[in-house]
C-alpha positions in Angstrom: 10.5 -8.2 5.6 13.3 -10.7 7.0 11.7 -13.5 5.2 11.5 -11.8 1.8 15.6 -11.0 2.2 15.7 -14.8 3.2 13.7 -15.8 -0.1 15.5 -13.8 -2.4 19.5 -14.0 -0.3 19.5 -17.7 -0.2 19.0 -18.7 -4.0 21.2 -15.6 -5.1 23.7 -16.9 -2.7 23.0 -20.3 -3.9 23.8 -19.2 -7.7 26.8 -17.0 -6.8 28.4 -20.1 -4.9 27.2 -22.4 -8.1 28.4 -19.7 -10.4 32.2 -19.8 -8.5 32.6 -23.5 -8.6 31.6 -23.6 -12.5 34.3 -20.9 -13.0 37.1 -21.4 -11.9 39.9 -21.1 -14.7 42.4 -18.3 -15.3 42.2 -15.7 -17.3 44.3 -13.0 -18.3 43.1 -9.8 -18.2 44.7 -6.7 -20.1 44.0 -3.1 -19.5 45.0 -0.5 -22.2 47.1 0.9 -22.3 48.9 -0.4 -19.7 51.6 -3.5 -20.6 50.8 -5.2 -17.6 48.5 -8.3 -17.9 46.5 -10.0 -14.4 45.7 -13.6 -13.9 42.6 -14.1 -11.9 39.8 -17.2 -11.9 37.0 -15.8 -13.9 34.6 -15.9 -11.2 36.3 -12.8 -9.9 35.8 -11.0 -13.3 32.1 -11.2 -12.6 31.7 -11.0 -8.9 33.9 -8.4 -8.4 32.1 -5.6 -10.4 28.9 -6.9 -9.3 29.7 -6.2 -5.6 31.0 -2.9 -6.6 28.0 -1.8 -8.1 26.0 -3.2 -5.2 28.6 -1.2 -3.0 28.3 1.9 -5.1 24.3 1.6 -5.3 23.8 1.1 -1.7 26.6 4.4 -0.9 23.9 6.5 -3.3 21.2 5.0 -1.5 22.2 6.0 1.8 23.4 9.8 0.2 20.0 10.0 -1.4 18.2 9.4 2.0 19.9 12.5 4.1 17.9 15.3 3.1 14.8 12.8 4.1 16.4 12.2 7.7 17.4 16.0 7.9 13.8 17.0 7.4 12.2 14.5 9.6 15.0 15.5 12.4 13.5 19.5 12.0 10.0 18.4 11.5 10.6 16.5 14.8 12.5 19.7 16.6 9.8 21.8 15.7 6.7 19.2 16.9 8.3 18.8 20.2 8.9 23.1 20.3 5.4 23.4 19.6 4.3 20.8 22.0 6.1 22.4 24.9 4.4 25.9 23.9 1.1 24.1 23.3 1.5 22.7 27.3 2.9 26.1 29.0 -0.3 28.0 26.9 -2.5 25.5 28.7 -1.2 25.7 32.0 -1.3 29.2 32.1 -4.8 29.7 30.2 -7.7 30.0 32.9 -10.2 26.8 33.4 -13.4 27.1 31.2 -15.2 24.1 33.0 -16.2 26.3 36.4 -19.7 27.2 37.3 -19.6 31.1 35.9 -17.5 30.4 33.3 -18.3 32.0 30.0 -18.3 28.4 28.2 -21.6 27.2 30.4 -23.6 30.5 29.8 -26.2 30.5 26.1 -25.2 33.2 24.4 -27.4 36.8 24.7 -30.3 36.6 22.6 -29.8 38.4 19.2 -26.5 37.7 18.9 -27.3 34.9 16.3 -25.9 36.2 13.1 -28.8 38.9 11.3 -31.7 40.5 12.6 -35.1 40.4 11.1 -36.1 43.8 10.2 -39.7 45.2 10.8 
């Protein structure tokens, strides 16, 4: 997974770099309709909003994956619950594996489901 980020960061940084050096006149931005007017290099005008929207994307991201973590974190409570249960049932539950334990012995004869009938 590291290499892929490596493979796609490095020629994205490559061109973000590139795109910087290529543009770096002034320009005079306006919002209306407010009078006052900004000079900035116009690789600013693009890279700023892009790493907004990256910012923005990766805040939704990360709001989207909560009620994922807040399930896993109960599934996980209740696994471990059940586990400790599971482990005091077994330690209190007699051995089957003894020499006149009911586990060992067939089971009485007719007791295998219906009986013929004469």
């Amino acid at each position: 997974m590291r290499i892929i980020a490596w493979l796609v960061g490095l020629p994205l940084a490559v061109i973000v770099v590139l795109f910087a050096v290529s543009n770096r006149q002034a320009i005079t931005i306006g919002f209306w309709p407010f009078p006052e007017r900004i000079d900035a290099p116009a690789y600013l005008i693009g890279l700023i909003p892009l790493a907004l929207g990256l910012l923005v994307g990766a805040g939704l991201a990360g709001i989207g994956t909560v009620h994922a973590r807040y399930r896993h974190r109960s599934a996980t409570r209740t696994i471990r619950a059940l586990e400790k249960r599971m482990a005091e049932l077994l330690a209190r539950a007699p051995r089957l594996t003894g020499p006149d334990s009911d586990a060992t012995k067939p089971p009485p004869a007719g007791s295998g489901g219906s009986t013929p009938r004469g």
